[in-house]
ZADO-1210 file (C-alpha; in nm, 4 decimals, padded with zeros to 6 digits):
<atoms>
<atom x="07.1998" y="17.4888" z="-01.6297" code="UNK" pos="1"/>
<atom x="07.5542" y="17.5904" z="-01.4919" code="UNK" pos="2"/>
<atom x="07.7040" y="17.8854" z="-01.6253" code="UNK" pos="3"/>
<atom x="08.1071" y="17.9202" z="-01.6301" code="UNK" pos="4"/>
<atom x="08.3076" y="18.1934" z="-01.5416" code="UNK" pos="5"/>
<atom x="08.4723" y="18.2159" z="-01.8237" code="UNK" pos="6"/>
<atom x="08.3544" y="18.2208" z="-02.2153" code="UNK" pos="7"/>
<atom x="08.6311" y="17.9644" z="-02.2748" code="UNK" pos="8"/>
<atom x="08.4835" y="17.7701" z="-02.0192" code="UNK" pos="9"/>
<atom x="08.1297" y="17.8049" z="-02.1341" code="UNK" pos="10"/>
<atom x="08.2265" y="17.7526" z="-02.5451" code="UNK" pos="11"/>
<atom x="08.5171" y="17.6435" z="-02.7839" code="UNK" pos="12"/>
<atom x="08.5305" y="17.9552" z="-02.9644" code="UNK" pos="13"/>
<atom x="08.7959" y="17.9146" z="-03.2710" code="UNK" pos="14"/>
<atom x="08.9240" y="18.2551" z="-03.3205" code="UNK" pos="15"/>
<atom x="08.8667" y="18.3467" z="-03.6835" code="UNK" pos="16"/>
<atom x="08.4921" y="18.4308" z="-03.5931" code="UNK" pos="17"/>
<atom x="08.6177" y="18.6981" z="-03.4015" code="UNK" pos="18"/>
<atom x="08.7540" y="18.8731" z="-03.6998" code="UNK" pos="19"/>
<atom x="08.4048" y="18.8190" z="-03.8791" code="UNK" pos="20"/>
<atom x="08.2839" y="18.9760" z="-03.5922" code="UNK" pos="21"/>
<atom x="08.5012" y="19.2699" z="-03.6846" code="UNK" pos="22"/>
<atom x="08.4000" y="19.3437" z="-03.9974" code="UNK" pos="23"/>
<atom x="07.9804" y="19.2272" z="-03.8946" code="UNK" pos="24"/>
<atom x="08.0110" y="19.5651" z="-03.6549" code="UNK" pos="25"/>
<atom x="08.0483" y="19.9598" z="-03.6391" code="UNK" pos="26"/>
<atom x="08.3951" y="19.9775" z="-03.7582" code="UNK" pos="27"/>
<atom x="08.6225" y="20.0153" z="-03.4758" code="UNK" pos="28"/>
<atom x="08.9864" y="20.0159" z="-03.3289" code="UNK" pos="29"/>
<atom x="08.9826" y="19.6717" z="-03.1538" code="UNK" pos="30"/>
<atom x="09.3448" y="19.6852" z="-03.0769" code="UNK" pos="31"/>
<atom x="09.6115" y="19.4817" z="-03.1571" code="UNK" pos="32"/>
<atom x="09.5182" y="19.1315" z="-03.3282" code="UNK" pos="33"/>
<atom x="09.1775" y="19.2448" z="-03.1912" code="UNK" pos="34"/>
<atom x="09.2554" y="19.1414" z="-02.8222" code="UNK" pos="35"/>
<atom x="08.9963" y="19.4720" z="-02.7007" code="UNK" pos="36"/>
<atom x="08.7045" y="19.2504" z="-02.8520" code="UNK" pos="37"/>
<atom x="08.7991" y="18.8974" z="-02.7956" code="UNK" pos="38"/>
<atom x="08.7954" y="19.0677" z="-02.3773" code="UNK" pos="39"/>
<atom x="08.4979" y="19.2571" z="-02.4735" code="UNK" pos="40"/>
<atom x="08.3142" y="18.9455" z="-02.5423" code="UNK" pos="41"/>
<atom x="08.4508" y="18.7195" z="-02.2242" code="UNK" pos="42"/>
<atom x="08.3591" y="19.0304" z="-02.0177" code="UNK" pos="43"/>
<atom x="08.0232" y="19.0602" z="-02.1901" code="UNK" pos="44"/>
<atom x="07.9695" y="18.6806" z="-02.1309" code="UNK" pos="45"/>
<atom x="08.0975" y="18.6956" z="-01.7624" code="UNK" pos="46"/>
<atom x="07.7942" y="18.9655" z="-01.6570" code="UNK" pos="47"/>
<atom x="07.5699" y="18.7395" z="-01.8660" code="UNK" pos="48"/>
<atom x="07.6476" y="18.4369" z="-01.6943" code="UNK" pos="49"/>
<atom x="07.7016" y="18.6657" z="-01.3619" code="UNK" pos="50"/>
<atom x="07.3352" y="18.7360" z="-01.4113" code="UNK" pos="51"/>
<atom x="07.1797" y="18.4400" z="-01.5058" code="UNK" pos="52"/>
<atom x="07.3332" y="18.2371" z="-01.1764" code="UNK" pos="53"/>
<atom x="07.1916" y="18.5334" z="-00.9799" code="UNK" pos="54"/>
<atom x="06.8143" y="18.5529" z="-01.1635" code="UNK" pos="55"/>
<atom x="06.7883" y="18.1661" z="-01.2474" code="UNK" pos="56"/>
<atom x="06.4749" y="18.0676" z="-01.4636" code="UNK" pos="57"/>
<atom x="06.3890" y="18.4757" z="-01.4515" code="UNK" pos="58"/>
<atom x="06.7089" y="18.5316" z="-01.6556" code="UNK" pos="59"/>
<atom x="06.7101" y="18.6170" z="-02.0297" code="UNK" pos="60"/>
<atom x="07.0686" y="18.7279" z="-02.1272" code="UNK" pos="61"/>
<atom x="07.1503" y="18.3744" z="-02.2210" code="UNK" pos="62"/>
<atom x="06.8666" y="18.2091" z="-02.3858" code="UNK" pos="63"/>
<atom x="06.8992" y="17.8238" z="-02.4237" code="UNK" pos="64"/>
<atom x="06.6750" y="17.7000" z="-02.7253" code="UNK" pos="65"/>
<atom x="06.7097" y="17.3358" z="-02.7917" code="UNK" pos="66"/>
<atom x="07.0802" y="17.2805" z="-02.9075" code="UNK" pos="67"/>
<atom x="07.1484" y="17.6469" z="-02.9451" code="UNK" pos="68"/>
<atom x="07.2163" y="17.9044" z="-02.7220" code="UNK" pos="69"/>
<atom x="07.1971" y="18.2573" z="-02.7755" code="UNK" pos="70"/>
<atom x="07.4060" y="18.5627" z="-02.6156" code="UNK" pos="71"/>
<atom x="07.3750" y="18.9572" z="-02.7445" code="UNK" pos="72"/>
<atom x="07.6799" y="19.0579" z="-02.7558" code="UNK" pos="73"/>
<atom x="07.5634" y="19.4809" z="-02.7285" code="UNK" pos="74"/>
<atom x="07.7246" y="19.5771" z="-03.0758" code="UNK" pos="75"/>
<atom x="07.5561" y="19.6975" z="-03.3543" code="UNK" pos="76"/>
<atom x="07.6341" y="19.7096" z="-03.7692" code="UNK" pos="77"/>
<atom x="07.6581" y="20.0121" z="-03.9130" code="UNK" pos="78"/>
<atom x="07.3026" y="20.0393" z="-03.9788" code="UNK" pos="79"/>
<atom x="07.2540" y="19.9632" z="-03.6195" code="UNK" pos="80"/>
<atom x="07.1167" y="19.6327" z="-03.6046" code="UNK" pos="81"/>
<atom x="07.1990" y="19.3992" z="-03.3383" code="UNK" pos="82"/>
<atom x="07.4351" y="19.1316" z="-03.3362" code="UNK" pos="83"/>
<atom x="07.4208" y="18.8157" z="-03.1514" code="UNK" pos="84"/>
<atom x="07.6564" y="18.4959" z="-03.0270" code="UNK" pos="85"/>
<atom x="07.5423" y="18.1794" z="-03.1319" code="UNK" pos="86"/>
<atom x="07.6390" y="17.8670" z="-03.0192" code="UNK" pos="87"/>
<atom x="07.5901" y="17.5092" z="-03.0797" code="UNK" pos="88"/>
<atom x="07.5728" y="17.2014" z="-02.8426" code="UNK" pos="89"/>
<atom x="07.9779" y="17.0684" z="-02.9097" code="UNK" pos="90"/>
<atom x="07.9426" y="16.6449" z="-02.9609" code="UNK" pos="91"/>
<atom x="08.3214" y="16.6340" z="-02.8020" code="UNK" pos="92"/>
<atom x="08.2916" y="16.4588" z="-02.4860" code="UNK" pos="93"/>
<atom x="08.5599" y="16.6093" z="-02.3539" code="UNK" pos="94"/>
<atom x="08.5434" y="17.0101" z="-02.4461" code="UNK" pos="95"/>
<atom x="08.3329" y="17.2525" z="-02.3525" code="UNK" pos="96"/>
<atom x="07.9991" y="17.2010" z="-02.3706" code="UNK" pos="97"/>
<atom x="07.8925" y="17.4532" z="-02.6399" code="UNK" pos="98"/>
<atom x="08.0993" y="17.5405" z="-02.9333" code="UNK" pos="99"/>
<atom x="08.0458" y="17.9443" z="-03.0568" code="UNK" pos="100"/>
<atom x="07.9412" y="17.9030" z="-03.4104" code="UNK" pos="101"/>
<atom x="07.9242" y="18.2521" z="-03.5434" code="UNK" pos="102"/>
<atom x="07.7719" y="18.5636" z="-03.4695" code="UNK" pos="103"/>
<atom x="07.4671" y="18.7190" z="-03.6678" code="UNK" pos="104"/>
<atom x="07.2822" y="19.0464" z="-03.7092" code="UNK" pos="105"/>
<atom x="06.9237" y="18.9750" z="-03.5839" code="UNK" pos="106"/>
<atom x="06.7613" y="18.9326" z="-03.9426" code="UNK" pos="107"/>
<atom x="06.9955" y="18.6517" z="-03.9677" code="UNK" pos="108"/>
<atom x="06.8177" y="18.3109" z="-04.0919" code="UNK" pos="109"/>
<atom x="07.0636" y="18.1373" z="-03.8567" code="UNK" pos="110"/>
<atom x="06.8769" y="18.3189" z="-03.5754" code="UNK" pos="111"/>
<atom x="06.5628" y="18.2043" z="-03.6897" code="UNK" pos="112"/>
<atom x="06.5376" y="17.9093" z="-03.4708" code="UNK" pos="113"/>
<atom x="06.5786" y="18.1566" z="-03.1287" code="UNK" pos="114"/>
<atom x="06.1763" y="18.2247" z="-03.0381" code="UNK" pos="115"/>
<atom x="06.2657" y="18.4758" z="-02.8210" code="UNK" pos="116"/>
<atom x="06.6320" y="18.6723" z="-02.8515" code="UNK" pos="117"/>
<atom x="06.8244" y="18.7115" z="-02.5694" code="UNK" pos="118"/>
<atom x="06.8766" y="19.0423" z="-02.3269" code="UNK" pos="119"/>
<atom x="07.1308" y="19.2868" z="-02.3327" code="UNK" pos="120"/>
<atom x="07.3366" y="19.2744" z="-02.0535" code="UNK" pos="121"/>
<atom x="07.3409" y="19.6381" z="-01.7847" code="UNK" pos="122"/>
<atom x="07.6355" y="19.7209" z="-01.5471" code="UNK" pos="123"/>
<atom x="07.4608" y="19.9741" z="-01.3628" code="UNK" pos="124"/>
<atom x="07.1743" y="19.8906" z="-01.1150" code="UNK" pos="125"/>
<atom x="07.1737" y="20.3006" z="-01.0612" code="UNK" pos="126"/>
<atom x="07.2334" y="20.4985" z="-01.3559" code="UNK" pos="127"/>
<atom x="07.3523" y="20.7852" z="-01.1692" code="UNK" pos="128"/>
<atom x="07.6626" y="20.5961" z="-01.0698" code="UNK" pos="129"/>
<atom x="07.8076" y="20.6131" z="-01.4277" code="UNK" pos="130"/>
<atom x="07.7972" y="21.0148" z="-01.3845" code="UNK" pos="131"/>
<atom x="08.0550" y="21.1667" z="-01.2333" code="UNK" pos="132"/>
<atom x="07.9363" y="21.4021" z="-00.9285" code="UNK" pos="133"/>
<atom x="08.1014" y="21.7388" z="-00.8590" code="UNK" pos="134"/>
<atom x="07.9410" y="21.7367" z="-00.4924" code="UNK" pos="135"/>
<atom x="08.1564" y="21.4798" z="-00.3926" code="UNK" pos="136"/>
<atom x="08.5352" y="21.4949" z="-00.3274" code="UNK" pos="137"/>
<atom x="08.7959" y="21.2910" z="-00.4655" code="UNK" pos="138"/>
<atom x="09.0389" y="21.0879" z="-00.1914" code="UNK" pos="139"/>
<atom x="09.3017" y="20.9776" z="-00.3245" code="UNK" pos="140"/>
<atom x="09.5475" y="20.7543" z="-00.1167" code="UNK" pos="141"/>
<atom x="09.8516" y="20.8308" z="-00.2764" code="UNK" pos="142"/>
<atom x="10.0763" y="20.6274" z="-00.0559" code="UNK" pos="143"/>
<atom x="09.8758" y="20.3266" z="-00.1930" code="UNK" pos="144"/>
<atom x="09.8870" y="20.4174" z="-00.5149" code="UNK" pos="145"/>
<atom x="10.2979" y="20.5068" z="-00.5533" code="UNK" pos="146"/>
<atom x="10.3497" y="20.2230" z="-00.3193" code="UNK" pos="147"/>
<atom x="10.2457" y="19.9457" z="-00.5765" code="UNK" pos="148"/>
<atom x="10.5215" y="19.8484" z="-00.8212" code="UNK" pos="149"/>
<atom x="10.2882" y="19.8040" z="-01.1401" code="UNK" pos="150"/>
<atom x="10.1355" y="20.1513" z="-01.0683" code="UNK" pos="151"/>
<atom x="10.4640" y="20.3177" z="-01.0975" code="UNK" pos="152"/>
<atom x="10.5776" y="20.1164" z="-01.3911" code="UNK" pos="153"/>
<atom x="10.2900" y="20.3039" z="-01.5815" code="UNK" pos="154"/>
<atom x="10.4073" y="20.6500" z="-01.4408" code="UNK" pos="155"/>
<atom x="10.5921" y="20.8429" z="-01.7334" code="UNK" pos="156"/>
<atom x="11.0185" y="20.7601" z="-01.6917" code="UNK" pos="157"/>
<atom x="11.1540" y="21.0869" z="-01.5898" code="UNK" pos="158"/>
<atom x="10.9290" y="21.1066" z="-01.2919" code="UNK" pos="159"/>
<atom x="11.0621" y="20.7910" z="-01.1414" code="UNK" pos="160"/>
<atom x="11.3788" y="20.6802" z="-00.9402" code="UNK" pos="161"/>
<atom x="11.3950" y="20.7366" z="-00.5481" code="UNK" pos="162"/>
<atom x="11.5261" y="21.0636" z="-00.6667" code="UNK" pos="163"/>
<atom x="11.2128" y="21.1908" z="-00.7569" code="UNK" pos="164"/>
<atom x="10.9453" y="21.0506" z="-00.5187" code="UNK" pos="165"/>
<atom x="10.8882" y="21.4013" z="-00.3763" code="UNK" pos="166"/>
<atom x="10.8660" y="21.5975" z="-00.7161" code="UNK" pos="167"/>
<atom x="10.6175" y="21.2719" z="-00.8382" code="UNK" pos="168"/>
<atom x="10.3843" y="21.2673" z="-00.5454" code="UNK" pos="169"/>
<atom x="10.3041" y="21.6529" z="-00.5758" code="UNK" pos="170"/>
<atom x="10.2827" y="21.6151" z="-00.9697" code="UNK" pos="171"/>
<atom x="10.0042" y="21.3071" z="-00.8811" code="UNK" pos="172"/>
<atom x="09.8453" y="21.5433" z="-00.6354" code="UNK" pos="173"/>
<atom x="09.8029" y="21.8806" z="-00.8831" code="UNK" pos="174"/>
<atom x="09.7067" y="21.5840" z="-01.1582" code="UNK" pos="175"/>
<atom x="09.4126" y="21.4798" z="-00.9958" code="UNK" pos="176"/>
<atom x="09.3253" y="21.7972" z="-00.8457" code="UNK" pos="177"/>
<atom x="09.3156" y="21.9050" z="-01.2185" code="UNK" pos="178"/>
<atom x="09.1043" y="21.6369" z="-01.3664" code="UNK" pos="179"/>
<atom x="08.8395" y="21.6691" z="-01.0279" code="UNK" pos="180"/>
<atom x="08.8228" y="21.9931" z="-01.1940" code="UNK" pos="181"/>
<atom x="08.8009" y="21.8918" z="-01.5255" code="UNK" pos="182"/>
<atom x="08.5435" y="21.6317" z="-01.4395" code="UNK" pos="183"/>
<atom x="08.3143" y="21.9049" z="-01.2517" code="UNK" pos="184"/>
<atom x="08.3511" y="22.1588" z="-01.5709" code="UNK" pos="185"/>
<atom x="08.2719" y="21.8574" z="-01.8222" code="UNK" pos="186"/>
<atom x="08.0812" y="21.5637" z="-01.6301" code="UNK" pos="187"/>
<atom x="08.1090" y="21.3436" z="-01.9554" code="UNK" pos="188"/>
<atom x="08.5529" y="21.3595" z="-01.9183" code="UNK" pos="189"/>
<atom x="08.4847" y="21.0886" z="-01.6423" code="UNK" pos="190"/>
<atom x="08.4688" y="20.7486" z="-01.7985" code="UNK" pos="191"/>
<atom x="08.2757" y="20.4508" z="-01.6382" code="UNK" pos="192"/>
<atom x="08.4346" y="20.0745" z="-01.6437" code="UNK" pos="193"/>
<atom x="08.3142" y="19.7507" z="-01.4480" code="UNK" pos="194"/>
<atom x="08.5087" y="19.5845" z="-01.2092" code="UNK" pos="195"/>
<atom x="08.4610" y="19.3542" z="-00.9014" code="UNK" pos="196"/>
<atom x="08.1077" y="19.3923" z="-00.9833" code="UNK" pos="197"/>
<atom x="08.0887" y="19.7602" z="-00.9061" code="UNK" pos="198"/>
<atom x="08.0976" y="20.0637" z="-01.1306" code="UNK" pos="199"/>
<atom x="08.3994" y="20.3144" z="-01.0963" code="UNK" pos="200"/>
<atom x="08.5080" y="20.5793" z="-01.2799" code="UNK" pos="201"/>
<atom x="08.7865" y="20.6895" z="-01.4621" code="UNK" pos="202"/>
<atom x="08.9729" y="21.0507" z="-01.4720" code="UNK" pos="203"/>
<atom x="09.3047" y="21.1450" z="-01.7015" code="UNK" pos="204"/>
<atom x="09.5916" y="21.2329" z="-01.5691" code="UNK" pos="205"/>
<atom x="09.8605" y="21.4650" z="-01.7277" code="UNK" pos="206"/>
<atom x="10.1903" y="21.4555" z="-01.5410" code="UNK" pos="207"/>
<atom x="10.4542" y="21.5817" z="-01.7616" code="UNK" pos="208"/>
<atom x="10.1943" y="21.8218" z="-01.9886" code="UNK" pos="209"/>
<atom x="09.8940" y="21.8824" z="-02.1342" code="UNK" pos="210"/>
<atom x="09.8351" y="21.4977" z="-02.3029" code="UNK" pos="211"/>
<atom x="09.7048" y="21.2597" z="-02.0256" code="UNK" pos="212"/>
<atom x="09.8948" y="20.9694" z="-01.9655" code="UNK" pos="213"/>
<atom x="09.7115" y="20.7824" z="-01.7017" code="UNK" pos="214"/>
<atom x="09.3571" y="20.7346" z="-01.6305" code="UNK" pos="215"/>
<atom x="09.2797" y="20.7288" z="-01.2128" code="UNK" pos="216"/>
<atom x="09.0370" y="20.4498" z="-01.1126" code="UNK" pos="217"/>
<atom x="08.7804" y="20.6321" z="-00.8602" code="UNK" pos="218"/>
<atom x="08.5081" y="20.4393" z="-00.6475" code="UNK" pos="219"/>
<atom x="08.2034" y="20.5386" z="-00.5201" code="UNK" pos="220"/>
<atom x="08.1504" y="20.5538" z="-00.1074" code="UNK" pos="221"/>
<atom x="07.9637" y="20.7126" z="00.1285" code="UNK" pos="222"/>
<atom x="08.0171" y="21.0924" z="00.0606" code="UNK" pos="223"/>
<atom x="08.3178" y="21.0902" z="-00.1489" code="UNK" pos="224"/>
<atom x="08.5050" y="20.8629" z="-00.3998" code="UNK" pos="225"/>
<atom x="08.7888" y="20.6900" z="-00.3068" code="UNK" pos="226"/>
<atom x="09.0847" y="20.5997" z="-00.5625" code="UNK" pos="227"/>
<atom x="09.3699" y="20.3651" z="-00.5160" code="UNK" pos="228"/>
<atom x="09.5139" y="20.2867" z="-00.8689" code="UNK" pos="229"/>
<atom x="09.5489" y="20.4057" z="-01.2005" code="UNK" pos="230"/>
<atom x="09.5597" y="20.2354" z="-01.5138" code="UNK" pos="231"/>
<atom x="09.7741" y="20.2981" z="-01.8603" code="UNK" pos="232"/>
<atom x="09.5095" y="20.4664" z="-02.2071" code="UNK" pos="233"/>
<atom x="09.5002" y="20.1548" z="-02.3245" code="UNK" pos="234"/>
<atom x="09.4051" y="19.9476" z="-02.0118" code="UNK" pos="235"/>
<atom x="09.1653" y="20.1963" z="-01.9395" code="UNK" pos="236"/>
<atom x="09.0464" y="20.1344" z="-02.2948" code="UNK" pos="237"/>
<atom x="08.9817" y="19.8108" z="-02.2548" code="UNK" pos="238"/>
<atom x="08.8075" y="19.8211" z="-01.9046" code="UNK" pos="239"/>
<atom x="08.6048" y="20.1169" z="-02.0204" code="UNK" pos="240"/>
<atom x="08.4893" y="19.9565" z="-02.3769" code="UNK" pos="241"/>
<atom x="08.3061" y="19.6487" z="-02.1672" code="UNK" pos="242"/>
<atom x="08.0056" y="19.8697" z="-02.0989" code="UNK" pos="243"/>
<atom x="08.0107" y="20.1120" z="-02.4176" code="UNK" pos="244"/>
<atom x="08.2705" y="20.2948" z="-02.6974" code="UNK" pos="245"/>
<atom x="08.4451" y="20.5562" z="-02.5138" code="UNK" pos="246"/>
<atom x="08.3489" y="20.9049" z="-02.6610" code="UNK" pos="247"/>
<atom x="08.5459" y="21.1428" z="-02.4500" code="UNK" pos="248"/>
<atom x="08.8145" y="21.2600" z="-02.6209" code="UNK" pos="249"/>
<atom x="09.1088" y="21.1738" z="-02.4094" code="UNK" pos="250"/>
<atom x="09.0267" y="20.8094" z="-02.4175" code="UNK" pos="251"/>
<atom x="08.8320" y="20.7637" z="-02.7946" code="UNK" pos="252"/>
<atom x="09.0048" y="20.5629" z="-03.0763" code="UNK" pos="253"/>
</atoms>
């Protein structure tokens, strides 16, 4: 069985269930029109499928049961039960070939015909890399990172203009000198988030005070971690949410 990129690829899924989904789990701030968990769910269907190419018949995080298919989509109700994607074999010739029916709480009768439910999805093939280490330094190339347009479009106004290209690299610098420090005082300040199949970190910044206003992205290497963009709260949000609910404080909801 081929497995899609993409969700949308993979299933029609008609947007009100996402809403159900909503108010199925833990109450949470999903973000505008709920975009945060309509991503959450492509991104948690992207590993799934991610996996499954790379395990073939020794995969489980998309179980395939006749004409339904199951994913988990690693949310719970309030009572912590899990909830699961279903989806149905879609008759239209020409859609997608499975059409996302709903999604259930595992006591669900509409589960009942899934013998065996599907895996959660992991991130991390070493747990250690979603904890920040103080052991290792922080290299940050700066150049990089106040050389690329977007990154300075997130930067707070009155630290931008040629004008003040001097005053906002040393303000970067001192930033993440301060949060390396934070980090190694409080391991759990540093945030992990998925991307290009590797797990980074991420780090506030505070540039003009005490509130951070950017998170740094910081890679793993060989004896230090590198970092070579930063993201706006609410990108970083969304990145970090694909793996869990952010519970430090500078990123929660």
């Amino acid at each position: 069985m081929e497995y899609p990129e993409r969700i949308v690829e993979f299933a029609f899924c008609p947007r009100p269930c996402y809403q159900y989904l909503a108010d199925l789990a833990d109450p949470e701030d999903w973000g505008e029109d709920g975009r945060v968990l309509v991503n959450y769910i492509d991104f948690t269907y992207r590993r799934a499928a991610e996996l499954m190419r790379r395990q073939g018949a020794r995969g489980s995080y998309i179980v395939v049961d006749g004409e339904a298919a199951c994913l988990d989509t690693g949310l719970f109700t309030s009572r912590f039960e899990e909830i699961y994607t279903l989806f149905e074999r879609n008759s239209r010739p020409d859609a997608q070939p499975w059409f996302l029916k709903g999604f259930y709480k595992a006591s669900d009768t509409a589960l009942a015909g899934i013998d065996v439910l599907p895996e959660r999805v992991h991130y991390a093939e070493n747990p250690a890399d979603l904890v920040y280490d103080f052991h290792l330094a922080v290299r940050p190339n700066i150049d990089h990172i106040l050389g690329d347009e977007n990154n300075l479009l997130r930067v707070p106004e009155a630290l931008r203009g040629s004008s003040n290209a001097r005053l906002l690299r040393r303000v970067f610098e001192g930033a993440i000198a301060e949060a390396e420090r934070k980090a190694a005082a409080n391991y759990t300040i540093a945030v992990p988030q998925y991307y290009n199949g590797r797990i980074q970190l991420l780090l506030p910044l505070c540039l003009t005070g005490d509130v951070p206003e950017l998170a740094l992205t910081i890679q793993r290497e060989e004896g230090f971690y590198s970092a070579r963009t930063c993201l706006t709260l609410e990108m970083a949000y969304n990145n970090a949410r694909q793996i869990c609910r952010p519970m430090a404080s500078w990123l929660a909801r």
